[in-house]
N, C-alpha and C positions, 0 to 999 in steps of 0.2 A: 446533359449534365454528367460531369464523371463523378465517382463514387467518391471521391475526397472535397468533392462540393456540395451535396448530400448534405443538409440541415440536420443539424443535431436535436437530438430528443430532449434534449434537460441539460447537458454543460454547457455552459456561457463561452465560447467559442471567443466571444470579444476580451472577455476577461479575463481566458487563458493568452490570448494572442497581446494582452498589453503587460502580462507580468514581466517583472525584470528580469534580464537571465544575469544572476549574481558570480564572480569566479573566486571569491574568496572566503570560505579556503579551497573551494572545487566548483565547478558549473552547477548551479540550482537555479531555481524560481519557483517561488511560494505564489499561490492565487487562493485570496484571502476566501470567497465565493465562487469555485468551480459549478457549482449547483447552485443556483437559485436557491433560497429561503423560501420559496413559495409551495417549493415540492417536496422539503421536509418530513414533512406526516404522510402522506402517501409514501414515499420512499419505504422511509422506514421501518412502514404499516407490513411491506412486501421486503423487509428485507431476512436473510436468514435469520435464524435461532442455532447460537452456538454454547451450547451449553459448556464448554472444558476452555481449559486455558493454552494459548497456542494457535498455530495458522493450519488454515484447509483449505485445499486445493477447492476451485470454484468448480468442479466437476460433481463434488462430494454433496456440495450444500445444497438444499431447496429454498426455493425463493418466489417472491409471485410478479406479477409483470410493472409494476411500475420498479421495483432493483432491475429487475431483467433488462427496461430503458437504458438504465446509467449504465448496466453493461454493456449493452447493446454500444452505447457511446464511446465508452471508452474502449471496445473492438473496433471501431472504425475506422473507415480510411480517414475521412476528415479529421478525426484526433490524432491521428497516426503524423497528418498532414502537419499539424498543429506542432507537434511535437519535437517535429523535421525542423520545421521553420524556426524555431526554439533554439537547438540544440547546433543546425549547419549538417545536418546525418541524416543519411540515407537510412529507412528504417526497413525499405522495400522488403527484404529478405530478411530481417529479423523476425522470429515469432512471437509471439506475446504470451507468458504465463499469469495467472491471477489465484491469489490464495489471499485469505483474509484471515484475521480476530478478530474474535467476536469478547474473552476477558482478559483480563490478567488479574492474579491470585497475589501480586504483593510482594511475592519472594524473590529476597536476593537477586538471583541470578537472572530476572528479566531483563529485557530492552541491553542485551548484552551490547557494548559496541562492539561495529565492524564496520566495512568497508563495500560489502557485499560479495559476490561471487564473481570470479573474474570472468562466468561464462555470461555474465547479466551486459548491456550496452547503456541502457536507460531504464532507470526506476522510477517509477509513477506513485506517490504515497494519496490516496484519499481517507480523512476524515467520514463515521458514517457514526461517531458516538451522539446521544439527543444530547448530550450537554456533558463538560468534563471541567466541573471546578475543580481542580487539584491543583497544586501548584509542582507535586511530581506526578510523572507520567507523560507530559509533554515530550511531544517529539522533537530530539535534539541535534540539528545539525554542530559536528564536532569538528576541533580541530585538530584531534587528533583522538586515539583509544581510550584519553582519561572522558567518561562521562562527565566530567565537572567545567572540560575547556570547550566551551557554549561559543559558537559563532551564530547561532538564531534556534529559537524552538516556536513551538507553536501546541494548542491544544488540540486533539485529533477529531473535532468537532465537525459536525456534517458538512460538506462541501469543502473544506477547507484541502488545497492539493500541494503535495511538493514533488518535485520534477527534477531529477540529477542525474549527470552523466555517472557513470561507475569508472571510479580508476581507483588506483592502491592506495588511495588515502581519504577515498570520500567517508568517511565515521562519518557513522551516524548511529543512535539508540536512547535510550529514555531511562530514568530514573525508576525504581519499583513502586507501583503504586495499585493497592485492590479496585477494581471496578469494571464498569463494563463498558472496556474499551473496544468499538469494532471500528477495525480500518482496514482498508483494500491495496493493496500492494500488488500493482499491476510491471510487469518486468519485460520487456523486450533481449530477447535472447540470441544466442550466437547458433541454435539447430534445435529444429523438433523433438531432434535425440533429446535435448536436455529438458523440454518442457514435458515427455514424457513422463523420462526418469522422476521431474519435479512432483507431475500429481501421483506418483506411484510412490514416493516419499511420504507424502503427506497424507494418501490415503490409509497406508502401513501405519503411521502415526495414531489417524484417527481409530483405526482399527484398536488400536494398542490399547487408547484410554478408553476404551468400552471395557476393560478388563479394569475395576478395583484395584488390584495390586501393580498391575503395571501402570496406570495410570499415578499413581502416587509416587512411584520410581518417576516419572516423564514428568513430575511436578518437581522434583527437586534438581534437575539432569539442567547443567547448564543452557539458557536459554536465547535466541538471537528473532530479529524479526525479521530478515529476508537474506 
C-alpha cells in the first residue's frame, strides 16, 4: 500500500473526492462535511486554546491527539492525493504551512479581502468553530476586493472545508463579526524558505500580543486571514 492509499483518520475522503470543483469566479470546492459530525466533541475537546485575535503558526499551538488526527490528515499523502486530483496539480514538491484562529474581536478591519500570497499554490480553509450563528463573519468567496460582491460564503463551522487554487484574483475574507471563530488554513507552498519565514512571522506575532500595549496596537493594524 503506498502512502497516498493510507486510510484516513477522520476526513471523509469520499466527500472531499465528490465536491465540485467550481471556476467561477476562480477554481474552489466547498465539502459541506470534511469531518464527520460524529467526531465533533472529541476534536474539539483536543483542540487548541487561542486566547488573542489573529492566526498562529501550528508549531506555536498545543493541542491533544484526536486535533493531532485531523492534522495528521490533512499532512498526508492521501489528502495531498485528494487535493491533486481536485485541482489537475502536481503537489509533490510543494510544502504545506498550517496556522489557525482561534477569535475575532469584531473590528473593522477584519477578514480583510485579498487574493492571498502569490507564493501560496493551493489554500485549504477548515471550519473548527462548535457553532457560528452570525449572519456576518462567514466566509466569503469574492468576486472581487469589494467584501459585499459574494459569489458563495459559508459559516466556519466544524468540518466544513473550502479548497482554492491561488491566482490574482481569488478574494476572498469575511465581514467583522465578535466571536470565537477558529479555522485552519492549511497552504501548499512554492519553498520551505517560505513556510519558514511563515511560522517565524507568526510566532513574532504571537510573541507581540503577550505584550499589553502591543497587543492593542496588533488589534487595531489592518487585518487579513492568509
Amino acid at each position: 500500500m503506498s502512502l497516498a492509499d493510507a486510510p484516513l483518520k477522520l476526513l471523509d475522503a469520499s466527500a472531499i473526492r465528490a465536491a465540485e470543483l467550481r471556476h467561477d469566479p476562480y477554481d474552489y470546492a466547498f465539502v459541506e462535511q470534511a469531518i464527520p459530525l460524529v467526531h465533533k466533541n472529541a476534536v474539539l475537546t483536543d483542540a487548541p486554546r487561542i486566547p488573542d485575535r489573529g492566526s498562529y503558526g501550528l508549531p506555536s499551538l498545543r493541542y491533544g491527539p484526536q486535533f493531532r488526527a485531523a492534522v495528521d490528515d490533512l499532512l498526508s499523502a492521501q489528502f495531498r492525493s485528494l487535493v491533486e486530483e481536485k485541482f489537475d496539480i502536481d503537489l509533490s514538491n510543494r510544502p504545506p504551512v498550517i496556522v489557525m484562529m482561534g477569535n475575532t474581536s469584531g473590528h473593522y478591519n477584519e477578514g480583510y479581502a485579498h487574493p492571498d500570497s502569490k507564493h501560496k499554490i493551493i489554500t485549504v480553509l477548515l471550519g473548527f468553530s462548535r457553532e457560528w450563528p452570525y449572519e456576518r463573519g462567514r466566509l466569503r468567496v469574492l468576486r472581487s476586493k469589494d467584501r459585499e460582491d459574494v459569489a458563495f460564503e459559508f459559516a466556519p463551522e466544524f468540518g466544513r472545508m473550502l479548497m482554492f487554487r491561488v491566482c490574482d484574483h481569488s478574494w476572498h475574507g469575511f465581514l467583522p463579526q465578535k466571536g470565537q471563530r477558529m479555522s485552519l488554513q492549511l497552504c501548499y507552498v512554492d519553498s520551505e524558505r517560505y513556510v519558514k519565514s511563515e511560522y517565524w512571522r507568526h510566532s513574532l506575532s504571537a510573541t507581540a500580543k503577550a505584550v499589553p500595549g502591543l497587543r492593542k496596537i496588533i488589534d487595531w493594524a489592518p487585518r487579513r486571514i492568509g
